[in-house]
PyMOL Python script that loads the backbone (N, CA, C, O; Angstrom):
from pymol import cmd

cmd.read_pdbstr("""\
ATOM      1  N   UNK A   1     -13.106 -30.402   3.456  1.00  0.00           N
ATOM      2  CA  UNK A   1     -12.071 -29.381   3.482  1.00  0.00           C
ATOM      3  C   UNK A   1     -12.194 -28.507   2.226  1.00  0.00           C
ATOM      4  O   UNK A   1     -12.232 -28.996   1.097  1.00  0.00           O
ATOM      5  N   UNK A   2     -12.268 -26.890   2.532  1.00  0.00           N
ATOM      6  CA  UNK A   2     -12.524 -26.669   1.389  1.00  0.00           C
ATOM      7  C   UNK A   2     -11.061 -25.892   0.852  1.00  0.00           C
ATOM      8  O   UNK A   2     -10.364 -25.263   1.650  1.00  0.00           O
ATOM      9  N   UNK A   3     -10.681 -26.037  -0.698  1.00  0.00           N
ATOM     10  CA  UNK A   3      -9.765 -24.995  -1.445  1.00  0.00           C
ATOM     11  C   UNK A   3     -10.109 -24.007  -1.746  1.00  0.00           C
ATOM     12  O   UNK A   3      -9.713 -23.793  -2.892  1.00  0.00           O
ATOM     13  N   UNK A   4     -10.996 -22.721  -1.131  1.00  0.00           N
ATOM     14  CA  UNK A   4     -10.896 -21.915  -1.386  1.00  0.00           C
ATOM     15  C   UNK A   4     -10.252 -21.135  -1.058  1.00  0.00           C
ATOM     16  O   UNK A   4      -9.758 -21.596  -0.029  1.00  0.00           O
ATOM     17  N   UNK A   5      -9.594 -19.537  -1.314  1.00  0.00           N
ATOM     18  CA  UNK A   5      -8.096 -19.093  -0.298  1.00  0.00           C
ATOM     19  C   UNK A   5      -9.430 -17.172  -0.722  1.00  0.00           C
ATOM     20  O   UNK A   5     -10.064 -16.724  -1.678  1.00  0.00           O
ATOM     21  N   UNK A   6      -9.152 -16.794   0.630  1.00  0.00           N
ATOM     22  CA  UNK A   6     -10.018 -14.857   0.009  1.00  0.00           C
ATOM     23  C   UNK A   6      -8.506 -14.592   0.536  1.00  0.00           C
ATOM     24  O   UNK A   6      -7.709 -15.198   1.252  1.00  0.00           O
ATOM     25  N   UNK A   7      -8.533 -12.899  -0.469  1.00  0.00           N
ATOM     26  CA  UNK A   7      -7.763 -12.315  -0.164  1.00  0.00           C
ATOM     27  C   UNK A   7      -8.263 -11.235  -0.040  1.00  0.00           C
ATOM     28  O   UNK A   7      -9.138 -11.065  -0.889  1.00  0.00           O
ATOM     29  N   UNK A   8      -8.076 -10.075   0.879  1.00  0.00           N
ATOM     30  CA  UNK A   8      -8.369  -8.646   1.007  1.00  0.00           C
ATOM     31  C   UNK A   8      -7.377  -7.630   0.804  1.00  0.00           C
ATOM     32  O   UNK A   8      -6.230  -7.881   1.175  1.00  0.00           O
ATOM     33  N   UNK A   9      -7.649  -6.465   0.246  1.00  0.00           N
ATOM     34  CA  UNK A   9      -7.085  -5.562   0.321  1.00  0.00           C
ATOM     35  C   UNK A   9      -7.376  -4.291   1.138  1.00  0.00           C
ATOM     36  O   UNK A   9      -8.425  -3.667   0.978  1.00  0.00           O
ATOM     37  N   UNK A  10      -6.221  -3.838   2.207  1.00  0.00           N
ATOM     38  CA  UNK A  10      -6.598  -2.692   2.886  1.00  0.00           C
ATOM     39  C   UNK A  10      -7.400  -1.295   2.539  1.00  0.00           C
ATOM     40  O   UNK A  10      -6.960  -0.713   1.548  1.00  0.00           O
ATOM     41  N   UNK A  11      -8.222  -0.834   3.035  1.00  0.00           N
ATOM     42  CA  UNK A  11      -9.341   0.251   2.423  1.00  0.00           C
ATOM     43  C   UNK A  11      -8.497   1.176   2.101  1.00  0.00           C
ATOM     44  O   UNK A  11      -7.739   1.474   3.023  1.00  0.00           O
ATOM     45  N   UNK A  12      -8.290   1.957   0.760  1.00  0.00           N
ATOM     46  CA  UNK A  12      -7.635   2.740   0.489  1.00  0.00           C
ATOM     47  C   UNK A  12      -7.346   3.959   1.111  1.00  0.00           C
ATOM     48  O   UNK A  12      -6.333   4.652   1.017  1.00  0.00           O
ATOM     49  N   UNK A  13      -8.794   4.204   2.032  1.00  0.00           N
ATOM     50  CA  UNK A  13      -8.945   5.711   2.955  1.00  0.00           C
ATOM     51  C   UNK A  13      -8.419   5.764   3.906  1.00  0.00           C
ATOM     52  O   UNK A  13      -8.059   6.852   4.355  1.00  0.00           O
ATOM     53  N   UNK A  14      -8.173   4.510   4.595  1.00  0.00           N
ATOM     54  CA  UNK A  14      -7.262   4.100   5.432  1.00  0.00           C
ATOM     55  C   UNK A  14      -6.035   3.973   5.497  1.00  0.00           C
ATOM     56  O   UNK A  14      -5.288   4.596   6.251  1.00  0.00           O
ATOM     57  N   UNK A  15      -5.719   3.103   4.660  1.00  0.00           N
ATOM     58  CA  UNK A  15      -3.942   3.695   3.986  1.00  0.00           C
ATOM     59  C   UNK A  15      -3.653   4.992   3.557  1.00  0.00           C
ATOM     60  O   UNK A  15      -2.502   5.425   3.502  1.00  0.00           O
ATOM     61  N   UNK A  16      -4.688   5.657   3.238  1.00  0.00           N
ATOM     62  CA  UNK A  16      -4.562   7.293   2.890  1.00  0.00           C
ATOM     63  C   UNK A  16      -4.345   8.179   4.428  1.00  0.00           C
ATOM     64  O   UNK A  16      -3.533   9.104   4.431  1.00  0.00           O
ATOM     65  N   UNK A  17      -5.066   7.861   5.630  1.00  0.00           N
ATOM     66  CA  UNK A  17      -5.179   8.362   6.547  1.00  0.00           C
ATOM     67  C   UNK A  17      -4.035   8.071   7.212  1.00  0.00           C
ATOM     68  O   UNK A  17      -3.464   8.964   7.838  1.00  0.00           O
ATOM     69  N   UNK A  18      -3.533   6.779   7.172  1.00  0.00           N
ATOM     70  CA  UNK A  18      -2.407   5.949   7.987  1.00  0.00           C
ATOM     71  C   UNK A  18      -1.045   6.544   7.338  1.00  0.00           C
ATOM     72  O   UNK A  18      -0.084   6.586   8.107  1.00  0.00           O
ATOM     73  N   UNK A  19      -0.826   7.066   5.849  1.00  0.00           N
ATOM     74  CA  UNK A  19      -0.048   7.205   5.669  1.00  0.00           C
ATOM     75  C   UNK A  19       0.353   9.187   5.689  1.00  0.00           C
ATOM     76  O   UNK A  19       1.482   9.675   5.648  1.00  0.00           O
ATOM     77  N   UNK A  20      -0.616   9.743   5.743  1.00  0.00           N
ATOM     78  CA  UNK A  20      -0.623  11.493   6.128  1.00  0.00           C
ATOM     79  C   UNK A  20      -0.134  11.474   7.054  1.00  0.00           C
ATOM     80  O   UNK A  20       0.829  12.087   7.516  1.00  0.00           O
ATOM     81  N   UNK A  21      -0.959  10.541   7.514  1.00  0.00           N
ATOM     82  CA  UNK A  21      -0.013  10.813   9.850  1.00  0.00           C
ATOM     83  C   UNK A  21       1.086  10.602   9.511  1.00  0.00           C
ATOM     84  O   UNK A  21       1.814  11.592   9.587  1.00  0.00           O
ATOM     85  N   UNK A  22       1.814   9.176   8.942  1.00  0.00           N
ATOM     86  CA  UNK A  22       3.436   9.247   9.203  1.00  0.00           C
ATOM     87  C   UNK A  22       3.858  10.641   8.193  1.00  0.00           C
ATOM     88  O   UNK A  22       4.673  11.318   8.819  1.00  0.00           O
ATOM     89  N   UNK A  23       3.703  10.946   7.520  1.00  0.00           N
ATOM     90  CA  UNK A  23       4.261  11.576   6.564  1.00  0.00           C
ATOM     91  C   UNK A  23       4.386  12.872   7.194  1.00  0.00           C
ATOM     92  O   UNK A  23       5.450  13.484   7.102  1.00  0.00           O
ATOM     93  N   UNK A  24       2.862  13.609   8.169  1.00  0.00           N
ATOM     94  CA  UNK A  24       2.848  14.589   8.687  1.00  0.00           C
ATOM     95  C   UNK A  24       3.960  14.879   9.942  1.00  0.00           C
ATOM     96  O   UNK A  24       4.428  15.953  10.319  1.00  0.00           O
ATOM     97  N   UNK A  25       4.233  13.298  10.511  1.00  0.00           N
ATOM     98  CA  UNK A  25       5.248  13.308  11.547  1.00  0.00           C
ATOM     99  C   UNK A  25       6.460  14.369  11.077  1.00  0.00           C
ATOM    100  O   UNK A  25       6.825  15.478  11.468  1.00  0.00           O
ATOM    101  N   UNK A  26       6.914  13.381   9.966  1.00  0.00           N
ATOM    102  CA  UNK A  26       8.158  13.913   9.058  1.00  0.00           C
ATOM    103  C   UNK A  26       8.105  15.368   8.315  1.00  0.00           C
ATOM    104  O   UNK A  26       9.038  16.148   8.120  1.00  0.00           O
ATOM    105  N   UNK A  27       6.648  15.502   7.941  1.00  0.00           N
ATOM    106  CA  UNK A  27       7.257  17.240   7.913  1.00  0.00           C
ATOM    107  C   UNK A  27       7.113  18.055   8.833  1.00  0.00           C
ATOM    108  O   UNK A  27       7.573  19.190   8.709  1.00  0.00           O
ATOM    109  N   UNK A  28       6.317  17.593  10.179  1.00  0.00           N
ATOM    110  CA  UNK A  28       6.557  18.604  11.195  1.00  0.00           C
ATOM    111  C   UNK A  28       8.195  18.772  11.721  1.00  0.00           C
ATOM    112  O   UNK A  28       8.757  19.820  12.039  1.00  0.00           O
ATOM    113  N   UNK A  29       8.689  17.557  11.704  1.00  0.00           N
ATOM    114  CA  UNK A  29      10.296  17.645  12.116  1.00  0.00           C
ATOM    115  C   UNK A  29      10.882  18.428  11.209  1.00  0.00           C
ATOM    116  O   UNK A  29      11.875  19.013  11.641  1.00  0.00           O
ATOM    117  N   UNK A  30      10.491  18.719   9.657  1.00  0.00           N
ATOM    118  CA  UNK A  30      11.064  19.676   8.487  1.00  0.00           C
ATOM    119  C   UNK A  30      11.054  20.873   8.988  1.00  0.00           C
ATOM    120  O   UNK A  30      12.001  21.547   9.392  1.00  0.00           O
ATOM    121  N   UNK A  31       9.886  21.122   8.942  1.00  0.00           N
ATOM    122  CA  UNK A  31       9.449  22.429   9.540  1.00  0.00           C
ATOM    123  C   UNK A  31       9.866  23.117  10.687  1.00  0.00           C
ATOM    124  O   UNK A  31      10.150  24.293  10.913  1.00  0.00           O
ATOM    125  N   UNK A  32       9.837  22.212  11.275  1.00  0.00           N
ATOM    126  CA  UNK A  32      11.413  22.420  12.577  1.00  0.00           C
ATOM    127  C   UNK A  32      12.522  23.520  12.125  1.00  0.00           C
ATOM    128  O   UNK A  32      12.947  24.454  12.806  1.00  0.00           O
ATOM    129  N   UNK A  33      12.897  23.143  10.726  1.00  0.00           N
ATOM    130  CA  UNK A  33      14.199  23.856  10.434  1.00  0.00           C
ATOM    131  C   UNK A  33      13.513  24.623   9.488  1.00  0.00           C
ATOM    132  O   UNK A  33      14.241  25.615   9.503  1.00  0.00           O
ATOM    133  N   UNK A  34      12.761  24.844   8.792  1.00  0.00           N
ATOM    134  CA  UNK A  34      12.586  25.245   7.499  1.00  0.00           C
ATOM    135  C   UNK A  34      10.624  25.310   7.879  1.00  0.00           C
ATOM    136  O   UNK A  34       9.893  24.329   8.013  1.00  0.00           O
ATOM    137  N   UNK A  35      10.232  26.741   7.966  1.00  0.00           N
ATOM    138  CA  UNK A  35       8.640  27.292   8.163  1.00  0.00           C
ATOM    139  C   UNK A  35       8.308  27.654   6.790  1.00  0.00           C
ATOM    140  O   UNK A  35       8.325  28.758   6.246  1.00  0.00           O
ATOM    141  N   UNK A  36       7.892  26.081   6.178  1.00  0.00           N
ATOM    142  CA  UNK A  36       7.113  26.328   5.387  1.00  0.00           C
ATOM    143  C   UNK A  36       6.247  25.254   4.937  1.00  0.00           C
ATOM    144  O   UNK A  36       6.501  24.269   4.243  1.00  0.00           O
ATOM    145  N   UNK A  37       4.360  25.947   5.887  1.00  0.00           N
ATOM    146  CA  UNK A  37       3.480  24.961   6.410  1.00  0.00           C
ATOM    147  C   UNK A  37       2.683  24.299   5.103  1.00  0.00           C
ATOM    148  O   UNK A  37       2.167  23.182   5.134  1.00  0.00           O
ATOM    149  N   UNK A  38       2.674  25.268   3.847  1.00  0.00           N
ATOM    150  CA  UNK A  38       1.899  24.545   2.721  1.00  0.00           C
ATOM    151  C   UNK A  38       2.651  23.466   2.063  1.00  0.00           C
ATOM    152  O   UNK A  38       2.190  22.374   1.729  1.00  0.00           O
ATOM    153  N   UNK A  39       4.135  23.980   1.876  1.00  0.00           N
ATOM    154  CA  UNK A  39       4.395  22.706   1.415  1.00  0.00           C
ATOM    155  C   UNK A  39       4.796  21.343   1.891  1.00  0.00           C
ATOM    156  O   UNK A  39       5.146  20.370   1.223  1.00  0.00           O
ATOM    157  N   UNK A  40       4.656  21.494   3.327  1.00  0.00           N
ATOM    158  CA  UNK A  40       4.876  20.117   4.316  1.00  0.00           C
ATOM    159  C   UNK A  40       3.522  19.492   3.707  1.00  0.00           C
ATOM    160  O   UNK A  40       3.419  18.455   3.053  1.00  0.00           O
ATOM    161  N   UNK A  41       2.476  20.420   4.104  1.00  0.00           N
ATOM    162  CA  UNK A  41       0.811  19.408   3.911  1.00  0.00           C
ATOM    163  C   UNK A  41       0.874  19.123   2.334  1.00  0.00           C
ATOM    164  O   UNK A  41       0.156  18.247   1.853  1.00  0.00           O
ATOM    165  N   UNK A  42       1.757  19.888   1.528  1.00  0.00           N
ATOM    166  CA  UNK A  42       1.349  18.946  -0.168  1.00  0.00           C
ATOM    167  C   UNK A  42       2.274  18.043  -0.346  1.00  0.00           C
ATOM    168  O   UNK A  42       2.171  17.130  -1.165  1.00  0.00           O
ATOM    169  N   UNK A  43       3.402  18.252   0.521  1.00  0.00           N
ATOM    170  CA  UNK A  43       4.580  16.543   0.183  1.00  0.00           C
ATOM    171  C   UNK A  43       3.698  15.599   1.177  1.00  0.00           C
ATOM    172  O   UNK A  43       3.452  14.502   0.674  1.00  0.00           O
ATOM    173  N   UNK A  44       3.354  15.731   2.032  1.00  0.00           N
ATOM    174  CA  UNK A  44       2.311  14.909   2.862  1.00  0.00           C
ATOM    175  C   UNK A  44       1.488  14.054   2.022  1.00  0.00           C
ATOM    176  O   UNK A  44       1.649  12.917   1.578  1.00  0.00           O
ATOM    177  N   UNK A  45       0.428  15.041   1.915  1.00  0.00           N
ATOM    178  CA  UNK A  45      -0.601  14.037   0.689  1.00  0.00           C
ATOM    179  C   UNK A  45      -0.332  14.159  -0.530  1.00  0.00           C
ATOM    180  O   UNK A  45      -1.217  13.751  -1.281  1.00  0.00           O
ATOM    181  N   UNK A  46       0.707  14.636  -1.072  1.00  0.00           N
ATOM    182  CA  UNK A  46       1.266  13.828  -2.177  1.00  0.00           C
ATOM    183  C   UNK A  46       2.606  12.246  -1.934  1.00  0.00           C
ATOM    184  O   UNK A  46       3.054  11.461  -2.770  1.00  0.00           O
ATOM    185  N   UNK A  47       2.842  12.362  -0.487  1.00  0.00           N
ATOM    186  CA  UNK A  47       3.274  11.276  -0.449  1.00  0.00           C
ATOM    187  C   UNK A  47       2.300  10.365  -0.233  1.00  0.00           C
ATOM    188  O   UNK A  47       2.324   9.262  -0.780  1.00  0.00           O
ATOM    189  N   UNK A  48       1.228  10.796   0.697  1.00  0.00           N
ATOM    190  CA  UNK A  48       0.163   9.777   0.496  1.00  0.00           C
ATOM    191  C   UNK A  48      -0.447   9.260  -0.389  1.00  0.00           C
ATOM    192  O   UNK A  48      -0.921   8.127  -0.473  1.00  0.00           O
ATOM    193  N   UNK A  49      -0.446   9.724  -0.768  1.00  0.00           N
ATOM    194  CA  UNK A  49      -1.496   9.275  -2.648  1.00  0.00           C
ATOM    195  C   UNK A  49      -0.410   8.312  -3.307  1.00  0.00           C
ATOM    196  O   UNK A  49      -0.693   7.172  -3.674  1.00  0.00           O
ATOM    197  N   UNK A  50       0.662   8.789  -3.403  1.00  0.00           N
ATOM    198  CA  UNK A  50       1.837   7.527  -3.681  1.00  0.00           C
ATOM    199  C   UNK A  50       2.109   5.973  -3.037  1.00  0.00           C
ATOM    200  O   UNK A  50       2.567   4.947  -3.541  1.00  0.00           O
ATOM    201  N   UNK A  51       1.646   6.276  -1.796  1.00  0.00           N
ATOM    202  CA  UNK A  51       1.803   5.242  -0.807  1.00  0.00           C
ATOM    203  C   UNK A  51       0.393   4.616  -1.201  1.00  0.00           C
ATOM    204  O   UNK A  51       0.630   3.432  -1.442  1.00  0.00           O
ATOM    205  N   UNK A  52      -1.035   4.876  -1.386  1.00  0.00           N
ATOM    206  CA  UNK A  52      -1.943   4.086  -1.478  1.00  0.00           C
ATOM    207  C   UNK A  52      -1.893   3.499  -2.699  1.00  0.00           C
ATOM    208  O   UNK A  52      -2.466   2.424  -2.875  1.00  0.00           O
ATOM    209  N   UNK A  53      -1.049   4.261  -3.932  1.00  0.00           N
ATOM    210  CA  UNK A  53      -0.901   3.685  -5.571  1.00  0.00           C
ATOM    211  C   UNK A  53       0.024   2.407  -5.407  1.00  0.00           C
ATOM    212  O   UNK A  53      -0.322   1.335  -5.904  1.00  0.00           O
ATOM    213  N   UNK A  54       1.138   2.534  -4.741  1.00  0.00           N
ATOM    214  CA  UNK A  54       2.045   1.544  -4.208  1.00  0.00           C
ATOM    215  C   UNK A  54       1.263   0.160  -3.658  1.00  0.00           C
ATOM    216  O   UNK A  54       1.175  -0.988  -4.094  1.00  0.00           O
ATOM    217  N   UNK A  55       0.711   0.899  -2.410  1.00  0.00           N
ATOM    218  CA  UNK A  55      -0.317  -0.486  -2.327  1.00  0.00           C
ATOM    219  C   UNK A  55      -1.094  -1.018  -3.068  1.00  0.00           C
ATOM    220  O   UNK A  55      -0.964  -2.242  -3.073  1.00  0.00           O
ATOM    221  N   UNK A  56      -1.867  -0.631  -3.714  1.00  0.00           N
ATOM    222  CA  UNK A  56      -3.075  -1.150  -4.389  1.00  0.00           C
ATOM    223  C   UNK A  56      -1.955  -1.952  -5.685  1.00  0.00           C
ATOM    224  O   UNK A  56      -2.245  -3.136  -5.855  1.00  0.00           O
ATOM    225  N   UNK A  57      -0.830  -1.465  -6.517  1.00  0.00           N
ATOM    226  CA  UNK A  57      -0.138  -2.047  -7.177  1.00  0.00           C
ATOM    227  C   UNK A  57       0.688  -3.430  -6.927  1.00  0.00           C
ATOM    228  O   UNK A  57       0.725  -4.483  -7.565  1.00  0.00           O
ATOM    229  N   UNK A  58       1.337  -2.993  -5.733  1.00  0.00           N
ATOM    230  CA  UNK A  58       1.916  -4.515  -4.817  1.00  0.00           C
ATOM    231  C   UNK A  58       1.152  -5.508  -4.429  1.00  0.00           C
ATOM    232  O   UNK A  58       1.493  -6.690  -4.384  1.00  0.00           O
ATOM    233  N   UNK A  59      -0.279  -4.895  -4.034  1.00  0.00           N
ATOM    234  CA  UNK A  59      -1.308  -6.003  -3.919  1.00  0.00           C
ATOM    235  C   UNK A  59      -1.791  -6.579  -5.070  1.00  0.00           C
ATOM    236  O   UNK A  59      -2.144  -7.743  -4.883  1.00  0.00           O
ATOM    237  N   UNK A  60      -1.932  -6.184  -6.181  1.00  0.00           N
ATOM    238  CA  UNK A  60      -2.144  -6.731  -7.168  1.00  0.00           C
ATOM    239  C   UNK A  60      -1.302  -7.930  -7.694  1.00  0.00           C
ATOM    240  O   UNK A  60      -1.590  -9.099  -7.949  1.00  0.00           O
ATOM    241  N   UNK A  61      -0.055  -7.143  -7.767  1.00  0.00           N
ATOM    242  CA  UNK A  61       0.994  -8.535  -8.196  1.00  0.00           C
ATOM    243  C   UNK A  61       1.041  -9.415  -7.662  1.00  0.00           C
ATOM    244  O   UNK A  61       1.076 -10.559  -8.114  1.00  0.00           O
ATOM    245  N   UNK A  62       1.055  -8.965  -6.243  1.00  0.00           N
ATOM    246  CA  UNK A  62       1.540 -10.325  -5.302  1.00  0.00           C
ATOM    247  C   UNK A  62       0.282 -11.251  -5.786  1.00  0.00           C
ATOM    248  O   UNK A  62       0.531 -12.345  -6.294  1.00  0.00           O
ATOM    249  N   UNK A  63      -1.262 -10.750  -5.607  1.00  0.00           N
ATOM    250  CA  UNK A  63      -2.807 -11.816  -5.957  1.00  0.00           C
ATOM    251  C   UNK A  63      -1.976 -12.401  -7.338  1.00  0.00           C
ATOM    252  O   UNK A  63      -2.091 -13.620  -7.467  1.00  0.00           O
ATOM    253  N   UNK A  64      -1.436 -11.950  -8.030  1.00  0.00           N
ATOM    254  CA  UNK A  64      -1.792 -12.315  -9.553  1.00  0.00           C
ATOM    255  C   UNK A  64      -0.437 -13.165  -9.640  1.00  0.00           C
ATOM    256  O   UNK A  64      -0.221 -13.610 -10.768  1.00  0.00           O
ATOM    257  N   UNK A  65       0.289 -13.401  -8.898  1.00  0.00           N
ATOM    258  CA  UNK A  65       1.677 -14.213  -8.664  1.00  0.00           C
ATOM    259  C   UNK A  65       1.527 -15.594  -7.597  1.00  0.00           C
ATOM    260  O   UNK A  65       2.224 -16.609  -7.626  1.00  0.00           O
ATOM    261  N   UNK A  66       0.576 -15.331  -6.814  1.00  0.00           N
ATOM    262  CA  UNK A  66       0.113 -16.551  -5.649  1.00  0.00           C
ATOM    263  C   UNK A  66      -0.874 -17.343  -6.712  1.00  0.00           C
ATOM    264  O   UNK A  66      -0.948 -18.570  -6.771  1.00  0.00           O
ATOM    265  N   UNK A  67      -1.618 -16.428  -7.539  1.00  0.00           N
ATOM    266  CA  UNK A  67      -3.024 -17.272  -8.316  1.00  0.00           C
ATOM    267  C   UNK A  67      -1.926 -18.277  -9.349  1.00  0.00           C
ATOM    268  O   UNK A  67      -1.822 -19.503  -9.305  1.00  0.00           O
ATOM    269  N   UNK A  68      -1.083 -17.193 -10.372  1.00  0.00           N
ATOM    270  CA  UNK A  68      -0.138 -18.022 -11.054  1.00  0.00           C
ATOM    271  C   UNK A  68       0.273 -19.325 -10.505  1.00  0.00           C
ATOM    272  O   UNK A  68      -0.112 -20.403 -10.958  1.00  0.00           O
ATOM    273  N   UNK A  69       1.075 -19.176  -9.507  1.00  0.00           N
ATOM    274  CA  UNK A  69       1.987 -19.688  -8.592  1.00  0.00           C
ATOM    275  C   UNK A  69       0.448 -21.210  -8.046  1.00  0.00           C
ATOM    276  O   UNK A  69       0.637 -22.423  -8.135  1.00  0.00           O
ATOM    277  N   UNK A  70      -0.509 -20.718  -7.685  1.00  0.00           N
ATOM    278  CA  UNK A  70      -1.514 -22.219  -7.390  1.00  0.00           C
ATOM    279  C   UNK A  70      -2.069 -22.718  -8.884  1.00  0.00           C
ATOM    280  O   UNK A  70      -2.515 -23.817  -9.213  1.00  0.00           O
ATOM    281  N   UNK A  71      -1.896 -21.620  -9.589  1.00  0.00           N
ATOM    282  CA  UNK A  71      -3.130 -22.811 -11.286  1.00  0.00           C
ATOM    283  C   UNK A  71      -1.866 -23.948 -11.558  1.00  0.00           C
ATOM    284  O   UNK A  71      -2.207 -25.085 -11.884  1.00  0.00           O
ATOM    285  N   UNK A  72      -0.014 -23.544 -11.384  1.00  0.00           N
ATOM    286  CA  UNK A  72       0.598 -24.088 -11.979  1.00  0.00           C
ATOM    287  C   UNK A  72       0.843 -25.289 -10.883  1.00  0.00           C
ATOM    288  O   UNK A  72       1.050 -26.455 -11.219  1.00  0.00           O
ATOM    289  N   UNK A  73       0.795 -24.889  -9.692  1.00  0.00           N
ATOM    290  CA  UNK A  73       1.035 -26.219  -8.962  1.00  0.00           C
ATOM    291  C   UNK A  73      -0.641 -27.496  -9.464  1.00  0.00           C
ATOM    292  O   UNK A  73      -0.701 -28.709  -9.665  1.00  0.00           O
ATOM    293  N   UNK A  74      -1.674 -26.416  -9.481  1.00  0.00           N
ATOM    294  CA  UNK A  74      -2.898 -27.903  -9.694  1.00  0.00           C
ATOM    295  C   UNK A  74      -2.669 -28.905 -10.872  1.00  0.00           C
ATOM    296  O   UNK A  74      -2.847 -30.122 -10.930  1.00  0.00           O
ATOM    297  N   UNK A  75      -2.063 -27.693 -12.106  1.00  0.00           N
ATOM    298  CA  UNK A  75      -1.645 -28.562 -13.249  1.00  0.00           C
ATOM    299  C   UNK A  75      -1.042 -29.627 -13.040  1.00  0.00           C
ATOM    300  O   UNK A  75      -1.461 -30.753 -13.308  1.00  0.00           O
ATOM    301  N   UNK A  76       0.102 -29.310 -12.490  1.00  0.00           N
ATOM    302  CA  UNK A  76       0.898 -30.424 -12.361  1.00  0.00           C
ATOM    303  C   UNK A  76       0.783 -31.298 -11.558  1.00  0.00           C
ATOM    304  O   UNK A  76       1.699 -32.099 -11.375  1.00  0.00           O
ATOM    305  N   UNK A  77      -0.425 -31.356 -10.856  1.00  0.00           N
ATOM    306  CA  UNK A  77      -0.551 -32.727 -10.235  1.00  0.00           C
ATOM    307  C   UNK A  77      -0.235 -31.791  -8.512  1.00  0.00           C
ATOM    308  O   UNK A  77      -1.032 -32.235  -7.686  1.00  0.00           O
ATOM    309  N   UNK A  78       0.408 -31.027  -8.086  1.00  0.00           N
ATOM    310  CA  UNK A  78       0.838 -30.734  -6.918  1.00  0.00           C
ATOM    311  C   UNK A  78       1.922 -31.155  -6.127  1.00  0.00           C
ATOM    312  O   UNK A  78       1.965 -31.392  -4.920  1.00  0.00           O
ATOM    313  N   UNK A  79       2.892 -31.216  -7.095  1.00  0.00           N
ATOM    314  CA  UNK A  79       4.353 -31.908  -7.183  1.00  0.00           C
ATOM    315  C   UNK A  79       5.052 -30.530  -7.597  1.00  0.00           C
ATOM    316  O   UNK A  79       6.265 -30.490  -7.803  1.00  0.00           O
TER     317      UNK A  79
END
""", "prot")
cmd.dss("prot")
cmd.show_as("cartoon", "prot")
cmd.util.cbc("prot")
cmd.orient("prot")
């Protein structure tokens, strides 16, 4: 049995792509009320670029809080 554990993180271009679409949803509904097409596409991918910093940050902690979270259980025996 082995203890090893992988973890991955989602491709950033992908969360970049995944997150324009929702974002683009939401300013086409803006734009609905309010015609103005440049700045829907720069809150777009400037929300995107936020959303992939978010991830790549949350993924970090969480790795670096599970790794914490297993060195301290081996120490101690696993009690």
């Amino acid at each position: 049995m082995s203890n090893e554990m992988k973890v991955r993180l989602g491709h950033p271009v992908v969360i970049f792509i995944h997150s324009v679409a929702l974002l683009l949803i939401g300013c086409a509904i803006g734009m609905h009320w309010h015609q103005s097409h440049s700045a829907a596409i720069w809150i777009a991918v400037s929300g995107a670029v936020l959303v992939v910093i978010n991830e790549m940050i949350s993924c970090f902690w969480w790795v670096s809080l599970t790794a914490w979270w297993i060195r301290r259980h081996r120490h101690s025996g696993g009690s």
